[in-house]
SEDRENDO-470800 format. One line per 2 residues: number of its first residue (from 1); for each residue x, y, z of C-alpha. Coordinates in pm, 1 decimal, padded with zeros to 6 digits. Layout:
NUM) X,Y,Z ~ ...
END
This chain:
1) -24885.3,-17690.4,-06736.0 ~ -24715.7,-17316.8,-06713.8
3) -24739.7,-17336.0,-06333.6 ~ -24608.1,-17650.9,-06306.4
5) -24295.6,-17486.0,-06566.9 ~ -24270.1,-17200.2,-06380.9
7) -24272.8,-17404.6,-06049.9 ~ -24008.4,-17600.9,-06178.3
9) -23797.0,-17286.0,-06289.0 ~ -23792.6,-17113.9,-05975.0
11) -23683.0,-17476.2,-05802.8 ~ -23394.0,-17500.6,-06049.1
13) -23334.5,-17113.1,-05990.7 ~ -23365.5,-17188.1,-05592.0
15) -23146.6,-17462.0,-05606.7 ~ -22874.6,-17296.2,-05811.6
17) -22886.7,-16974.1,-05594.4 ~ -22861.2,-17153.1,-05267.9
19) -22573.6,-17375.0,-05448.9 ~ -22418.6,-17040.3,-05514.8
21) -22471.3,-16917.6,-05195.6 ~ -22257.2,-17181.7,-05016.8
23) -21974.1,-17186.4,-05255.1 ~ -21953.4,-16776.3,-05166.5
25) -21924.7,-16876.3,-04814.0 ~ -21586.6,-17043.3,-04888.0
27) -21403.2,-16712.4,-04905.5 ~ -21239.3,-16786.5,-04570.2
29) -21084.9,-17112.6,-04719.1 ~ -20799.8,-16925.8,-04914.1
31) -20668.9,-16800.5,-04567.8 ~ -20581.0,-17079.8,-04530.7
33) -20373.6,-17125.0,-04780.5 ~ -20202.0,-16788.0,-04757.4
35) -20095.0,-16853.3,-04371.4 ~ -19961.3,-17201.4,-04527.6
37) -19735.5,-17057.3,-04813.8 ~ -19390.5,-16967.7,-04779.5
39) -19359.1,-16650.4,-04922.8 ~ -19308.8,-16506.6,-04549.9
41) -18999.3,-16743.8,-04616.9 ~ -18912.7,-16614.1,-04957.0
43) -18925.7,-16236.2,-04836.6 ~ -18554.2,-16047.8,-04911.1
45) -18339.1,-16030.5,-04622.9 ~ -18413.5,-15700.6,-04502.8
47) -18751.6,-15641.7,-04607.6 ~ -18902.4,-15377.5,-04364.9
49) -19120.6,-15601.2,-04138.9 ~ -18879.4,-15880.5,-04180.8
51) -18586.3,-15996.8,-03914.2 ~ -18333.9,-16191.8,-04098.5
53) -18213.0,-16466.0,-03884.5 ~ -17897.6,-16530.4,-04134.8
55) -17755.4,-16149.4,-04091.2 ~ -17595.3,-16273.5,-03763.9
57) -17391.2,-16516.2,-03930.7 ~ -17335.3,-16327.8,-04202.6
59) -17175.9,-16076.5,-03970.4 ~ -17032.7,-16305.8,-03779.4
61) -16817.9,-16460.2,-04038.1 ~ -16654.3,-16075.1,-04115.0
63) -16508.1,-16085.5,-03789.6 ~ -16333.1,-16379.2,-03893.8
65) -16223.0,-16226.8,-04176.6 ~ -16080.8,-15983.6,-03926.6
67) -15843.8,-16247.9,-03788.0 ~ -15619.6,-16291.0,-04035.5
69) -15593.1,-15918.8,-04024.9 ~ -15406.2,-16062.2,-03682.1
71) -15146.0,-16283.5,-03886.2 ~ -15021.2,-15961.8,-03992.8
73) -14939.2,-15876.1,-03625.9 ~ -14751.0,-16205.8,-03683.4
75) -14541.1,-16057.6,-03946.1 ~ -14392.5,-15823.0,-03711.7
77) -14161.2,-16123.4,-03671.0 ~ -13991.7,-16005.7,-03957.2
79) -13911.0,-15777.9,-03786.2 ~ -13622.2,-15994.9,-03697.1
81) -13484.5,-15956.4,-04011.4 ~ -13341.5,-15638.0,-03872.8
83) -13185.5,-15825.0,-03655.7 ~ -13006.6,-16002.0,-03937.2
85) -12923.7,-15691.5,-04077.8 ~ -12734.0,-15653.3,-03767.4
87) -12466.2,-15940.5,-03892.4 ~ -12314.1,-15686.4,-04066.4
89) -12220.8,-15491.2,-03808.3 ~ -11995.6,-15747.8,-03720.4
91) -11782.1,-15691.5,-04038.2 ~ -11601.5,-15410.0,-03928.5
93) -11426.8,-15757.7,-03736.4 ~ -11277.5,-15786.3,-04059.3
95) -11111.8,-15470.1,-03991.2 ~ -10951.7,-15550.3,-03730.7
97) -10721.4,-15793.8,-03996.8 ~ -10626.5,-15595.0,-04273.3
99) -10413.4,-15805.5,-04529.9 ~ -10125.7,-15565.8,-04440.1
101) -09914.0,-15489.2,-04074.2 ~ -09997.3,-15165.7,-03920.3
103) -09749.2,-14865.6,-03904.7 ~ -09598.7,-14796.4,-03595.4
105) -09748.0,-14553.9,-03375.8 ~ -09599.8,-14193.2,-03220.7
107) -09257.4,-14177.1,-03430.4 ~ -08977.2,-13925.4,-03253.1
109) -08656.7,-13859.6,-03283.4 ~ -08379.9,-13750.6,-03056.5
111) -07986.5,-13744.5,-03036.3 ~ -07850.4,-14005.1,-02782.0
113) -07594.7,-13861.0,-02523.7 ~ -07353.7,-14038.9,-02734.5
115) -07425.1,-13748.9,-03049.1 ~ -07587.0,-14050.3,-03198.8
117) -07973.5,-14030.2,-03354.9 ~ -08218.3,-14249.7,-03199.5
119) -08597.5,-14295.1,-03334.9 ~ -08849.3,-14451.4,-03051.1
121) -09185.7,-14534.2,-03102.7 ~ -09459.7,-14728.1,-02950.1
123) -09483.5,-15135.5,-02982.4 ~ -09802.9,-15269.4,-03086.1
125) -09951.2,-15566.6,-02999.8 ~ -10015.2,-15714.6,-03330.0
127) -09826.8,-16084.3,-03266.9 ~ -09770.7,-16066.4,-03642.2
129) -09509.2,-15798.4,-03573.7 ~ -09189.5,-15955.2,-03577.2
131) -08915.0,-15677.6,-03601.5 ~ -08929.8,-15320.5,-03726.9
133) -08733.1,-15168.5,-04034.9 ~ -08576.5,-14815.5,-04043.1
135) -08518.3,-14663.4,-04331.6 ~ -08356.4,-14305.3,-04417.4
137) -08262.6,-14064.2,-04650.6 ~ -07954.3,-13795.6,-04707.1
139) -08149.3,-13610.3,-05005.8 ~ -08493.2,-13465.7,-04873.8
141) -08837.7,-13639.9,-04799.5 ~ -08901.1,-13775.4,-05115.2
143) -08627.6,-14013.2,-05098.9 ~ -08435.6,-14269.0,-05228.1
145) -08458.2,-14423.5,-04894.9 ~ -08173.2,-14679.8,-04759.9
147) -08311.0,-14925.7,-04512.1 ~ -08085.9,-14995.0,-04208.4
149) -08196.3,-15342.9,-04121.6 ~ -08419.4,-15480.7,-03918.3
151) -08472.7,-15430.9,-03523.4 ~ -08629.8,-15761.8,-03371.7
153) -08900.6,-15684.1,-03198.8 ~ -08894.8,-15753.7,-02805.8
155) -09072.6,-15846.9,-02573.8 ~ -08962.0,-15673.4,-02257.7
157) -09038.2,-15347.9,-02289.8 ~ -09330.0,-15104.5,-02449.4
159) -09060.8,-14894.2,-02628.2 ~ -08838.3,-14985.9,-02950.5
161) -08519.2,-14787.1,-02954.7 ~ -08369.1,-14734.8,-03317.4
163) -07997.1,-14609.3,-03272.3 ~ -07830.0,-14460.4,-03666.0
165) -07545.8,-14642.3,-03601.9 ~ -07258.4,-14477.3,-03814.6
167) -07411.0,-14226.5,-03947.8 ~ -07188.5,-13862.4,-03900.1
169) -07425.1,-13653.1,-04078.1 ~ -07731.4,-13490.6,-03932.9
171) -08038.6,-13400.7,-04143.7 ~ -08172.9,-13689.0,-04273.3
173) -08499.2,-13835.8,-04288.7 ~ -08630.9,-14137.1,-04108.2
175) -08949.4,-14341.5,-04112.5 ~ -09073.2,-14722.8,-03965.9
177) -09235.4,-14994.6,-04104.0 ~ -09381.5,-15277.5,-03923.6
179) -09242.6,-15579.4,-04075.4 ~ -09369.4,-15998.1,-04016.4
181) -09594.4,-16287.7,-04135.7 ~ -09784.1,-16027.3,-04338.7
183) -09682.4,-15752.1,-04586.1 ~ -09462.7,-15476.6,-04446.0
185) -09666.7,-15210.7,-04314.1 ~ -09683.8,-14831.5,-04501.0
187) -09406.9,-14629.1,-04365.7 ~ -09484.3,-14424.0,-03991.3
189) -09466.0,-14037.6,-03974.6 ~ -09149.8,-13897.4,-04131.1
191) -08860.7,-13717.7,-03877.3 ~ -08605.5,-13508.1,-03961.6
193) -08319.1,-13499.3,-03778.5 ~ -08186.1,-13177.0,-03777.5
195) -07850.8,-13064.2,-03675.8 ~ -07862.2,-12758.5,-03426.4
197) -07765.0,-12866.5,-03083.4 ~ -08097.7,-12975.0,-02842.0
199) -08166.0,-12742.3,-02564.7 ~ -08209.2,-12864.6,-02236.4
201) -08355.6,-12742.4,-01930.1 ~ -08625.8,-12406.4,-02081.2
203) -08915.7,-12495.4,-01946.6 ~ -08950.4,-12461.2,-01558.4
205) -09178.5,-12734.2,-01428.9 ~ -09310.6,-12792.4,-01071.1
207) -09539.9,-13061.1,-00887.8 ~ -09829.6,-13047.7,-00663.3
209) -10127.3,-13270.2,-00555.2 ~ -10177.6,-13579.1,-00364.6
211) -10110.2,-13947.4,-00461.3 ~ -10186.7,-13832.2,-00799.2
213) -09926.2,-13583.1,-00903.7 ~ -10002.8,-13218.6,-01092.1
215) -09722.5,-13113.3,-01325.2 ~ -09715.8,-12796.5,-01436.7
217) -09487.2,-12570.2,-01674.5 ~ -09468.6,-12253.7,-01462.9
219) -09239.8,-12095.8,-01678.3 ~ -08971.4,-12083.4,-01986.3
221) -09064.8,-12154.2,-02376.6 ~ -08905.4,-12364.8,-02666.5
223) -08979.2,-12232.6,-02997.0 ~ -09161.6,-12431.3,-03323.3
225) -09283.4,-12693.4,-02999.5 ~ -09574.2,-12884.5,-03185.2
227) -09543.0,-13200.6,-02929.4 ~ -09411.7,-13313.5,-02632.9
229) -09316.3,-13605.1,-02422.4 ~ -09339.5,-13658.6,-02006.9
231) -09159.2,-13874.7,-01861.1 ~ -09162.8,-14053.3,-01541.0
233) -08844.3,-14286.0,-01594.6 ~ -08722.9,-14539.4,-01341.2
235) -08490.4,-14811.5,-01380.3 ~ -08349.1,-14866.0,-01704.7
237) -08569.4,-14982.6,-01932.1 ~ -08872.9,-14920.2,-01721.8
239) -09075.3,-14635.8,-01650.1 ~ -09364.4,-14538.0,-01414.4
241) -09515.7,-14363.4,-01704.6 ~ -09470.3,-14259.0,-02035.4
243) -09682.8,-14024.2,-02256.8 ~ -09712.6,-13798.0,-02567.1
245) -09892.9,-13538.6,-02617.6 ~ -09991.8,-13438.5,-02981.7
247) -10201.5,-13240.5,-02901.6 ~ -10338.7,-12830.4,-03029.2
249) -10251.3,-12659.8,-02799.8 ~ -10063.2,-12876.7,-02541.7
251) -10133.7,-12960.7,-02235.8 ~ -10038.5,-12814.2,-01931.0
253) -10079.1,-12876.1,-01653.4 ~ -10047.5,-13254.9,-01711.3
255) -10214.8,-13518.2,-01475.6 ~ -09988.3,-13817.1,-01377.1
257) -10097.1,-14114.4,-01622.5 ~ -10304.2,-13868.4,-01833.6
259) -10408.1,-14087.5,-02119.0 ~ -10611.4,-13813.7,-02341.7
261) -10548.9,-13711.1,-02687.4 ~ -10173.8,-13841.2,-02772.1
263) -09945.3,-14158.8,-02755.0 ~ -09956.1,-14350.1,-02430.1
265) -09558.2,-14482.2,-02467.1 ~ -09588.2,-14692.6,-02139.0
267) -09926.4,-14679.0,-01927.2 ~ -09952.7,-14562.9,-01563.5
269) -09755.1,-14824.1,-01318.0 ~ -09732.9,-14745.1,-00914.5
271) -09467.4,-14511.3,-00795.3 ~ -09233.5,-14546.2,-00532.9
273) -09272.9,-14508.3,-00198.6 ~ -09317.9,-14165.8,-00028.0
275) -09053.2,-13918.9,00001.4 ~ -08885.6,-14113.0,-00266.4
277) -08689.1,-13857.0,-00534.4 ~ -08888.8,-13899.3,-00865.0
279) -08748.6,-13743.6,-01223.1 ~ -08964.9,-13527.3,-01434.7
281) -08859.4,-13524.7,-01801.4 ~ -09031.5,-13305.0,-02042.4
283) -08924.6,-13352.1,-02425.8 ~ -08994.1,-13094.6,-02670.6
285) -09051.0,-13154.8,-03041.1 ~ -09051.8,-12934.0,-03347.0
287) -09290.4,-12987.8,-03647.5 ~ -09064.1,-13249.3,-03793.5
289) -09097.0,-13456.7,-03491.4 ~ -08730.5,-13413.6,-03369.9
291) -08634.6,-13303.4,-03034.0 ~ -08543.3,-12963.4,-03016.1
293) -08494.2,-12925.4,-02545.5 ~ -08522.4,-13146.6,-02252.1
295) -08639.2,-13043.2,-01950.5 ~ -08582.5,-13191.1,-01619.8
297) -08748.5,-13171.5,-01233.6 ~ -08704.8,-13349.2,-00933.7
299) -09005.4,-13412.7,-00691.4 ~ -09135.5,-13611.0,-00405.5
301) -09358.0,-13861.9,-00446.0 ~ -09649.8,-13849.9,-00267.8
END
């Protein structure tokens, strides 16, 4: 009866062991498992072992954040604007049309061969100039001023000619206004015209060159000179040329149709033919813009 217990005790002790024995031999079952989870999957980005197959879009997509970092090179168009900013540069247009007429320009004054005083000065060519007003004074620069009428402006020639009609008395003072469809224009330059008797004929002048003629003062002076005139006159009211010079110091020797620094009275027009007998006149002025000598050569022309 013990046997047969004990028998029966080691079969139930065989049978569990050997039971136990094959669930052991299951270990390689959870590899299975393992290789079938994904937690390769679920591994960070970046984990060492680990490729991340989103990193390439990820830095794809900054370099299209870097395009609009291109619109800005767009925005150089407003760079255009400048060009806007340029509009004003065409004000200074507006310059050109003050609200007022424009003085005239390179005021002298001179006694006529008739003892008379004359004041000459350049004509614009503002259209809105209709006529010219002279106005003058017997008790010193600051005035009162008397105005002498009005001079229509003409058409024919690049000089005005203001004669002081009637008036006896030497030293007075003269200025021009511009006068038209505008406002009168401020007065021009003052001149006083003096008394004393002009000079003529200081200066000694000669020519040289080829077609374009070389005048030179070779000799002679005119005291207090601050500006001069050369003349190149032809037939009444014409000239080949016409110039001022205001400048410091004068020039000399003068070109023929010199237009630098001074009044161009009447620009540079053709001269006669060769051999032809051409006048010379060189005015002198003092500081008060009156003529104080007159000098005169003959030449060839070339």
């Amino acid at each position: 009866m013990k046997t047969a217990r004990f028998l029966l005790a080691l079969g139930i002790i065989a049978t569990v062991f050997s039971a136990c024995k094959t669930k052991y031999s299951v270990p390689s079952l959870p590899s299975s498992p393992l290789t079938s989870t994904p937690t390769p999957t679920m591994v960070p980005c970046g984990y060492p072992g680990y490729t991340c197959t989103f990193t390439d879009t990820y830095t794809a997509t900054p370099s299209r954040t870097s395009t609009p970092t291109r619109t800005p090179t767009d925005t150089p168009t407003a760079t255009t604007s400048p060009t806007d900013t340029g509009t004003p540069t065409s004000s200074p247009t507006i310059t050109d049309t003050p609200a007022t007429l424009m003085p005239p320009d390179g005021v002298l004054g001179e006694m006529n061969p008739s003892g008379n005083a004359e004041v000459f000065f350049t004509v614009g060519t503002d259209s809105r100039v209709t006529g010219y007003k002279l106005y003058y004074s017997q008790t010193g620069a600051g005035g009162p001023f008397t105005s002498l009428g009005i001079a229509t402006r003409t058409t024919i020639t690049l000089t005005e000619v203001l004669t002081l009609n009637g008036l006896s008395t030497y030293d007075i003072y003269l200025y021009v206004v511009s006068t038209g469809t505008l406002p009168d224009s401020a007065p021009s330059r003052m001149v006083h015209a003096v008394s004393t008797t002009t000079l003529t004929s200081s200066l000694s002048l000669s020519a040289s060159g080829g077609a374009t003629p070389v005048f030179t003062i070779t000799g002679g002076s005119v005291p207090a000179v601050s500006k001069r005139t050369w003349e190149l006159p032809a037939t009444p009211p014409y000239d080949y040329w016409y110039w001022g010079d205001d400048g410091a110091p004068l020039s000399n020797p003068v070109t023929f149709g010199s237009m630098g620094f001074g009044v161009t009275y009447v620009s540079t027009g053709p001269l006669p033919p060769s051999g032809t007998p051409v006048t010379v006149l060189v005015d002198s002025f003092n500081g008060e813009n009156w003529r104080v000598d007159e000098s005169k050569f003959v030449f060839s022309a070339p």
